[in-house]
C-alpha positions as MATLAB code, in Angstrom:
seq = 'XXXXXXXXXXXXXXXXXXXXXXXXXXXXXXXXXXXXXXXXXXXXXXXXXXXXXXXXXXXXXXXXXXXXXXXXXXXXXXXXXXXXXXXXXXXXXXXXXXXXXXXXXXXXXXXXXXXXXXXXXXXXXXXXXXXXXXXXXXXXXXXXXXXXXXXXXXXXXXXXXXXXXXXXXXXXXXXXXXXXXXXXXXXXXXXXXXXXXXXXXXXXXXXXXXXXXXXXXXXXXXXXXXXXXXXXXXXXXXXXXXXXXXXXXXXXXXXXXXXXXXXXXXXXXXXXXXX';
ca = [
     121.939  117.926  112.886;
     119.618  115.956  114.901;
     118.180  114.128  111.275;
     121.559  112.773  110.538;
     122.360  111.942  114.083;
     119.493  109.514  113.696;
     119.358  108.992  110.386;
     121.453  105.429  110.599;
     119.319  104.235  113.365;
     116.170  104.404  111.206;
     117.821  101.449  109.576;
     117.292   98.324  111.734;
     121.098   96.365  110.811;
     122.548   99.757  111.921;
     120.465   99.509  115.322;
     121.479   96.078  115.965;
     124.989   96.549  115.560;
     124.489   99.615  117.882;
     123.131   97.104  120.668;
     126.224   94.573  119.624;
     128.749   97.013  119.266;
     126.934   98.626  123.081;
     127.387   95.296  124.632;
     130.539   94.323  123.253;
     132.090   97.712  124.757;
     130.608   96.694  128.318;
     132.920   93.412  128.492;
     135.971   96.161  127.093;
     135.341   98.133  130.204;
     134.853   95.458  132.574;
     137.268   92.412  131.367;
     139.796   94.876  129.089;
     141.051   97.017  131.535;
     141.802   93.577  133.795;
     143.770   92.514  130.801;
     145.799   95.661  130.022;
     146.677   95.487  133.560;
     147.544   91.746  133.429;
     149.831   92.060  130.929;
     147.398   89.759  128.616;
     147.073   91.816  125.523;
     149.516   89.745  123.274;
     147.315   86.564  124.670;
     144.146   88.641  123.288;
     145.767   88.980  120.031;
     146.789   85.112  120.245;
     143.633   83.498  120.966;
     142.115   85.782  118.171;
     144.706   84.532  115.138;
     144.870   81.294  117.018;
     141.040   80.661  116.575;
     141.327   81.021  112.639;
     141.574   77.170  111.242;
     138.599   76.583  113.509;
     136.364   79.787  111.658;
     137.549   78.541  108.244;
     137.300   75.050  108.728;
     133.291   75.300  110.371;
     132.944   77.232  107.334;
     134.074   74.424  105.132;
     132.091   71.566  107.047;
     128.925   73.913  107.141;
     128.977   73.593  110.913;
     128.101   77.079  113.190;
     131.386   79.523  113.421;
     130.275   79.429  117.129;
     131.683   75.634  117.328;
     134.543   76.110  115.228;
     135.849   79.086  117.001;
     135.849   76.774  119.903;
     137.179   74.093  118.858;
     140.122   76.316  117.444;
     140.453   77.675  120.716;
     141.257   74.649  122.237;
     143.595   73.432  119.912;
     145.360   76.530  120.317;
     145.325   76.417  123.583;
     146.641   72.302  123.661;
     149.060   73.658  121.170;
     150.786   76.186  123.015;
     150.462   73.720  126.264;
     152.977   71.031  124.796;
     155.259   73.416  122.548;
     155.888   75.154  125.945;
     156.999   71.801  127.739;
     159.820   71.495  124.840;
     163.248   72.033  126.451;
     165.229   75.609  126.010;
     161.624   77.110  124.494;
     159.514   79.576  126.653;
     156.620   80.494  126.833;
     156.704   83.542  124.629;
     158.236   81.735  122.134;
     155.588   78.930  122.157;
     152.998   80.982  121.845;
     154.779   83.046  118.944;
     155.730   79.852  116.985;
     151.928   77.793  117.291;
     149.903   81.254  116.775;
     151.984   82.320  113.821;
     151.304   78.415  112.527;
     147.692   78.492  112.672;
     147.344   81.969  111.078;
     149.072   80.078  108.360;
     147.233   77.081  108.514;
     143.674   79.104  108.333;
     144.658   81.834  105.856;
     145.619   78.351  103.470;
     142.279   76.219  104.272;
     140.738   80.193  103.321;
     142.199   80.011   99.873;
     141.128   76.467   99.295;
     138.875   76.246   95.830;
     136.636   74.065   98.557;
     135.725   77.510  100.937;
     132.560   79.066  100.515;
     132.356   83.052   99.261;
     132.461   85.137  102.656;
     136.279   84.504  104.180;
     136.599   88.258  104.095;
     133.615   88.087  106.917;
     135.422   85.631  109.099;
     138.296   87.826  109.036;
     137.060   91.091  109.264;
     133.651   90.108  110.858;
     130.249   91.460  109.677;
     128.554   93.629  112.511;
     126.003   94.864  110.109;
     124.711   91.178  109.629;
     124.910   90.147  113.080;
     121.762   88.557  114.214;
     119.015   88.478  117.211;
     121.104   85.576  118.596;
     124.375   86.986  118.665;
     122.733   89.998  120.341;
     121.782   87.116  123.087;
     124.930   85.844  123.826;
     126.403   89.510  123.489;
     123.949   90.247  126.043;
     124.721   86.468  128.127;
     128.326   87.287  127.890;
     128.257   90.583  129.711;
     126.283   89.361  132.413;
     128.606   86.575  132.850;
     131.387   88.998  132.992;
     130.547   92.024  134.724;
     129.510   89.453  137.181;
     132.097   87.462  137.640;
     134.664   90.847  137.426;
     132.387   92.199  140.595;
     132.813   89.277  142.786;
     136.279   88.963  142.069;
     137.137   92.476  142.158;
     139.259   92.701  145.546;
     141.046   89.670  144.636;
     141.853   91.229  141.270;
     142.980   94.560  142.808;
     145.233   92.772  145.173;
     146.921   90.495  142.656;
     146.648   93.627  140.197;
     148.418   96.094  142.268;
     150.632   93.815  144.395;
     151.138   90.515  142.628;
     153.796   89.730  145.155;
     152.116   90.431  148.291;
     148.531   89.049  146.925;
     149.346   85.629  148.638;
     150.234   86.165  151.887;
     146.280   87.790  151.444;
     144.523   84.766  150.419;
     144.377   85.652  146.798;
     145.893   83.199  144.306;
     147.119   85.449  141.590;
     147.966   82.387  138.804;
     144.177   81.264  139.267;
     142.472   84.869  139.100;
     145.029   84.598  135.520;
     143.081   81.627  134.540;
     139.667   83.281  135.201;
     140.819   86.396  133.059;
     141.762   83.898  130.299;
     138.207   81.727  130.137;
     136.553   85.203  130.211;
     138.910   86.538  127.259;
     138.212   83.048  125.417;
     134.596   83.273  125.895;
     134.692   87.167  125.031;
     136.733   86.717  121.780;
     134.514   83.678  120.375;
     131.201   85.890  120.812;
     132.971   88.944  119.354;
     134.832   87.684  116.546;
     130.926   86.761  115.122;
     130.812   90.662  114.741;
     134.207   92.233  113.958;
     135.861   88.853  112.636;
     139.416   87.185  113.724;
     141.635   90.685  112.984;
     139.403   93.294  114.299;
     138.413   91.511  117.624;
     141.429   92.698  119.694;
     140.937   96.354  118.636;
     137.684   96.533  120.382;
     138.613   94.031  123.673;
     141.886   95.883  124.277;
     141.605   99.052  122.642;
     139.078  101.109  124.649;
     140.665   99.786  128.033;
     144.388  100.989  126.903;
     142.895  104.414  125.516;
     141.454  104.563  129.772;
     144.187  103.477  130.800;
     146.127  107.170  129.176;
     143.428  109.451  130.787;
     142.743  107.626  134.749;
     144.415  105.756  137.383;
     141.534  104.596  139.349;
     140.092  101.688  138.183;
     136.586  102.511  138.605;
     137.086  104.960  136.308;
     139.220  103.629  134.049;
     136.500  100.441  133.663;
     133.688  103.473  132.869;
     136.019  105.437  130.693;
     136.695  102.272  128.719;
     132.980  101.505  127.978;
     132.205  105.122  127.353;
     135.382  105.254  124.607;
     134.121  101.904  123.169;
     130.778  103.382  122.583;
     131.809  106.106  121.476;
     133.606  104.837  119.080;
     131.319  102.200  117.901;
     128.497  105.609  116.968;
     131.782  107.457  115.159;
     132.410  104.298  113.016;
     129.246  102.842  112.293;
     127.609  106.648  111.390;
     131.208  106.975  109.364;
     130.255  103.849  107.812;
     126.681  104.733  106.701;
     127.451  108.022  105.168;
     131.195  107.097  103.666;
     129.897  103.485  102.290;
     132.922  101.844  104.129;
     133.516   98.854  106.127;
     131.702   98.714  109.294;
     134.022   97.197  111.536;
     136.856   98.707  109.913;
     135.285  102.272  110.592;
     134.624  100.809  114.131;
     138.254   99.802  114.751;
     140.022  102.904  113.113;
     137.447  104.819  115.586;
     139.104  103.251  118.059;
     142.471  104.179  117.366;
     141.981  107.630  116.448;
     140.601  108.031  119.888;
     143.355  106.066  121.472;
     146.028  108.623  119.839;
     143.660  111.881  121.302;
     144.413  110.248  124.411;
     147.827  109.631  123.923;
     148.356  113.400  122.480;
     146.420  114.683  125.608;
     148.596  112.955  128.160;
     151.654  114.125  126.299;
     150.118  117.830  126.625;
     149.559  117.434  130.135;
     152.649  116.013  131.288;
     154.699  118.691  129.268;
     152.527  121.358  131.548;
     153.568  119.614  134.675;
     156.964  120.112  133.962;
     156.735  123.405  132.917;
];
């Protein structure tokens, strides 16, 4: 038992995607249980499909993904800006309409004779290739978060728990919004280099809502969230290594296995309350 336990980690890509996958799951616990609360997981999923025309098209012009996931982000972010100002269109519907456009608009520059062989990596990521530098900003990016998420953690419990109160406290709840949304930007264009422009969401939002089923406090639900993420980034990767599968796939579906044990066991347990 304990040779195949550490049987993958004798391989150094499997041991770096460990660390990623380990770092990665920190943000989750810190920054994804903000945005379950928030009500910001369709905006996760947005950004992510919204970034797409900016992966495929640095891929075209040879440029770093890093830039064009940025610039991508900003576009979609302009995007959805003006298409909200239109008369008798909200804001859901903004964001539905642009997102759903540039999914369309990257998937076509994708099948363009023009793009280079590895689309399938932008989409579905490639954590067994990631490299010392996108351990880095992995690493940069938690910092930046957990820090940020600890200073601003009484603001974010007031405007959290009582959105409607959190003024009359001093706390600005729209702005705290904006600060969850540059951290989500920043966290999805250093993920996506890993688990690619579909998977990203699974592993920003997923551990967090699987916490989310088993705890109420939020210190706990932040630890729970990293310790599910981890979790399942050692059940998918080890999956991956002995069942020759996709990495992040094995990662994701990992994920929401886990997520439906948690949903199972708070159906259990609420069916013994009422008994």
């Amino acid at each position: 038992m304990t040779g195949w336990l550490t049987a993958p980690l004798a391989h150094a890509i499997v041991a770096r995607a460990l660390v990623e996958l380990t770092l990665l799951g920190v943000v989750s616990g810190g920054l994804g249980c903000w945005i379950v609360l928030s009500g910001m997981s369709y905006s996760a999923e947005s950004l992510a499909h919204g970034m797409l025309p900016g992966l495929v098209g640095a891929a075209l012009l040879g440029v770093p993904l890093l830039l064009g996931g940025a610039v991508g982000l900003l576009v979609a972010a302009l995007s959805i800006a003006l298409v909200a100002r239109v008369p008798r269109i909200g804001s859901d519907a903004a964001v539905s309409v642009v997102i759903t456009g540039l999914l369309g608009l990257g998937v076509l520059l994708g099948l363009s004779p023009r793009t280079p062989t590895g689309l399938a990596e932008i989409l579905f990521g490639d954590v067994l290739g990631v490299s010392d530098t996108d351990i880095v900003l992995a690493a940069a990016l938690g910092a930046v978060t957990v820090g940020v998420l600890a200073v601003l953690h009484p603001s974010l419990l007031a405007a959290g728990f009582d959105r409607a109160s959190a003024p009359a406290l001093g706390r600005s709840p729209a702005r705290l919004d904006v600060v969850l949304a540059v951290l989500l930007a920043g966290a999805t264009l250093v993920a996506v280099q890993a688990l690619g422009n579909l998977l990203v969401v699974a592993m920003l939002v997923g551990p967090a809502a699987t916490a989310r089923l088993l705890t109420r406090r939020m210190a706990r639900m932040m630890l729970a969230a990293t310790l599910v993420a981890f979790l399942a980034s050692v059940i998918g990767l080890w999956l991956s290594y002995d069942a020759s599968v996709a990495a992040g796939a094995s990662v994701t579906a990992a994920i929401v296995v886990l997520f439906g044990l948690a949903l199972l066991l708070r159906a259990v347990r609420e069916l013994r309350q009422r008994a």
